[in-house]
N, C-alpha and C positions, 0 to 999 in steps of 0.2 A: 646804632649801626647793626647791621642785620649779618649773622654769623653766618662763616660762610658754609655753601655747602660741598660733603664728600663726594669727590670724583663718583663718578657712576661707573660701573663696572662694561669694559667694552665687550662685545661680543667679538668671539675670534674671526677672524678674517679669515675666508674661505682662499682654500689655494689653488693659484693658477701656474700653471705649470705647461711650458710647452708639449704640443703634440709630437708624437714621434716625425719626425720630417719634418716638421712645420715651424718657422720661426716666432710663432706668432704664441703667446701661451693659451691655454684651455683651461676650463673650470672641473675641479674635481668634486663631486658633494661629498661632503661629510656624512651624508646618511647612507648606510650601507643599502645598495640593491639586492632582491633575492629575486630569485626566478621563480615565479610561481608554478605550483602543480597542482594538482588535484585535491592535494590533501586540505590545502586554502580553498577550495572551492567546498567542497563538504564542510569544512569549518563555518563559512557562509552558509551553505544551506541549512545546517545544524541551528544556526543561528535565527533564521527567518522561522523554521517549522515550528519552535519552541517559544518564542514571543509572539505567534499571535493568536487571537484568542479563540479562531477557529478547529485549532487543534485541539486544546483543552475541552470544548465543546464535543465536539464530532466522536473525540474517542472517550470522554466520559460519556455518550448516551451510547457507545458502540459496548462498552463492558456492563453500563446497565443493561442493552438488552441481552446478550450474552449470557452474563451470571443473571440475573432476574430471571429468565424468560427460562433458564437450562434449570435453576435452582426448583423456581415454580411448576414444574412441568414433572419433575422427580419427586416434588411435593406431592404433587395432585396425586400419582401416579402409585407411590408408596401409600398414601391413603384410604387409598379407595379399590386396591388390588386384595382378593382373598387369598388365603393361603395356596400354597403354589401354581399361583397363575404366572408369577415371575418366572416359574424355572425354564429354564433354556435362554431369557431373556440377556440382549446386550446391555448392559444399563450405564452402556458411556452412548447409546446410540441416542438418549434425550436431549442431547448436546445439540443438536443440529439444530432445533427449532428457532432456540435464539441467536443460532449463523446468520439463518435466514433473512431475519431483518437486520442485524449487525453487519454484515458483509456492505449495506448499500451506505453505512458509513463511512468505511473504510474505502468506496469510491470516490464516495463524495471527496471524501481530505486529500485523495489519488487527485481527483482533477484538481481543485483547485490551487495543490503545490506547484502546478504547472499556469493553468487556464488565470490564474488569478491576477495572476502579475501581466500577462495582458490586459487585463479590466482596467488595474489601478496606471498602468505607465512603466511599473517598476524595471519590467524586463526593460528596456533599455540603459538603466542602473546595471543594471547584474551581466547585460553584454557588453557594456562600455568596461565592467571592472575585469570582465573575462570575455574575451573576446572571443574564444572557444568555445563555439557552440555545442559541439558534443561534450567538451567537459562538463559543460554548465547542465546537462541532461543526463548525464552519468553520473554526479555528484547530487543530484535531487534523486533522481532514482535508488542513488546507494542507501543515503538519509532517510528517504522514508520508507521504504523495504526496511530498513531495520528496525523502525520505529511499530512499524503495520506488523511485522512477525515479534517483535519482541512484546506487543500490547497482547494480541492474539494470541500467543501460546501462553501465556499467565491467566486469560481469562478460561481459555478452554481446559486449562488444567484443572483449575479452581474447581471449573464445571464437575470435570468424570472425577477429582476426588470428594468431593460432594453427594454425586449420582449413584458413585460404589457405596460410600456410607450408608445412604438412604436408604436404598432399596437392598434391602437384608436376598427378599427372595431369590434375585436376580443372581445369575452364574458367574461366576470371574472371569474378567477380560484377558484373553490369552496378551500376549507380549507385541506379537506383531498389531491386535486390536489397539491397544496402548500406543503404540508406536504411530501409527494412522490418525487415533482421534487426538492426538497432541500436535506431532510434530506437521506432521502428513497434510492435516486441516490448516495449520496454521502458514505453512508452506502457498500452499492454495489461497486464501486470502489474502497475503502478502502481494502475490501474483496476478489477483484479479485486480487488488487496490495498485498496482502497479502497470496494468494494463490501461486503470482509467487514467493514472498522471501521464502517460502515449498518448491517450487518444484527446485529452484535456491540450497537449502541449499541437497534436495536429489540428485539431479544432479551434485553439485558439477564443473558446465562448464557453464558459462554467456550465453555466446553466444548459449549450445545445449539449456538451461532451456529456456531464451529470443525467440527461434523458438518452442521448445513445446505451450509455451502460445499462441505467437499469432498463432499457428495452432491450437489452441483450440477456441481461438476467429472464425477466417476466416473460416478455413476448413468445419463444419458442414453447413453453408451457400452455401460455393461455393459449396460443394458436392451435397447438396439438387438441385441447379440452374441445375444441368447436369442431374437429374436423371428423366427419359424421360419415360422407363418402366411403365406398369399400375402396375405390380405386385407389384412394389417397392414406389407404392403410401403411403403406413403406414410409410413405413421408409423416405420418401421424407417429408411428413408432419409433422413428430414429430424432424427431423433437423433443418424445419423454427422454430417449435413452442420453441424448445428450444435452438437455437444457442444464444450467446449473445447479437449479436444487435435484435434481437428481443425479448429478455429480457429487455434490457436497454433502449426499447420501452414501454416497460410493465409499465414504472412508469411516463412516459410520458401520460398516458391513449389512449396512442395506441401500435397495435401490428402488427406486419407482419402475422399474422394468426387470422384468428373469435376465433382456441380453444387454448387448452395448459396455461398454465402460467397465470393468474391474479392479479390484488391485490397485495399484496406483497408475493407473490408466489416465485419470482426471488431469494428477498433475502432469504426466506428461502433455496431455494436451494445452493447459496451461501456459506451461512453457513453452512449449512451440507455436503458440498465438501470438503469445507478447512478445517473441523475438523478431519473428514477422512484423508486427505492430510497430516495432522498437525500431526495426531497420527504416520504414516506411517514415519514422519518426526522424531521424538523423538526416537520411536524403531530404526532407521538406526545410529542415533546418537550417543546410549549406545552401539553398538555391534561396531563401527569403529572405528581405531586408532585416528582417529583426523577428 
């Protein structure tokens, strides 16, 4: 005879309960609803920026070129300098070199936090769970602005405490110099790498947004470099003064030009691109299907 078996444990019966007015009962779930905000929406972006393995990528060859290129370049520099050729010299200003190609990392990861999830489908995931199109663009935006400036300011510090040890010759960096090549710079890269997730999210193509920016970096330079004409002197001069690497000179206390841009001139302009950028961003967002 085969023993018998123990009852099996029931699951609780969900309760129905009339609606207010209604004779009829309604169902209540037992799982609590929350209202979502913002805060879930960053928690998901948080979530995405950090498992895939473009990020890991992208910002470990954005701090090798960074420290490498700031480290080797204060290397060379201390080496091969005779006794006081340094003096007068800035010697947080070696910093910039490895921006230079570092910054086109930090677009790159800019677009793709955006452009990518068009490629793969995802975005309809992420609007289906948030149907808030601006949130879902203010919570990417928040995520990797903190990600782009907190990577950035630990590399560039590394840099000028590095660059001051090294170079004995070199004068000390007054406080606002310090203030500029840490925060200042690192503000500004945040900003550009935050310009390209805008322009990634209106373009909607990695790779067209990923060639808009750095034609935005490059092109004003290399065009300025060709342009030979006297007539076109105005416009030859105001390419140097405002392409990017001679912005991102600008907080180094040097510049590829006497005029244009000083002080924290850059990032204001920065800023007031990407919010431009940003706006144009949002309005594309409430008129598209997805």
């Amino acid at each position: 005879m085969s023993t018998p078996q123990p009852p099996m444990p029931q699951a609780a019966a969900p309760h129905w309960q009339a609606a207010p007015g209604s004779p009829y009962p309604g169902y209540t779930s037992p799982i609590p609803v929350v209202r979502a905000h913002l805060g879930h929406a960053v928690a998901s972006e948080w979530t995405k920026i950090r498992s895939v393995r473009s990020t890991m990528w992208t910002l470990g060859v954005f701090v090798l070129l960074v420290v490498g290129i700031g480290l080797l370049t204060a290397g060379l520099v201390s080496a091969n300098a005779s006794g006081g050729e340094l003096a007068g010299e800035n010697p947080l200003s070696f910093g910039v070199f490895g921006l230079l190609l570092g910054s086109m990392c930090i677009m790159t990861l800019g677009v793709l936090t955006t452009a990518s999830e068009y490629g793969t489908g995802m975005i309809r995931t992420t609007m289906t769970a948030c149907p808030s199109r601006t949130r879902v663009l203010a919570a990417k935006s928040i995520v990797f602005f903190a990600v782009a400036f907190t990577v950035t300011l630990a590399s560039v510090l590394l840099v000028a405490l590095a660059d001051v040890a090294l170079l004995d010759g070199a004068r000390e960096p007054s406080r606002s110099e310090w203030l500029k090549a840490t925060l200042g710079i690192s503000l500004y890269i945040a900003l550009l790498g935050l310009l390209s997730l805008v322009v990634g999210s209106i373009i909607r193509h990695s790779a067209g947004a990923i060639t808009i920016m750095i034609g935005l970096v490059l092109a004003p330079l290399v065009i300025a470099l060709f342009m030979f004409s006297q007539s076109l002197e105005g416009l030859r001069q105001a390419l140097f003064e405002y392409s990017i690497p001679s912005q991102l000179s600008v907080f180094y206390s040097t510049s590829l030009s006497d005029s244009g841009p000083s002080g924290w001139d850059p990032l204001w302009i920065a800023i007031g691109v990407t919010a431009v950028a940003y706006g144009g961003a949002v309005a594309l967002l409430q008129q598209r299907d997805v």
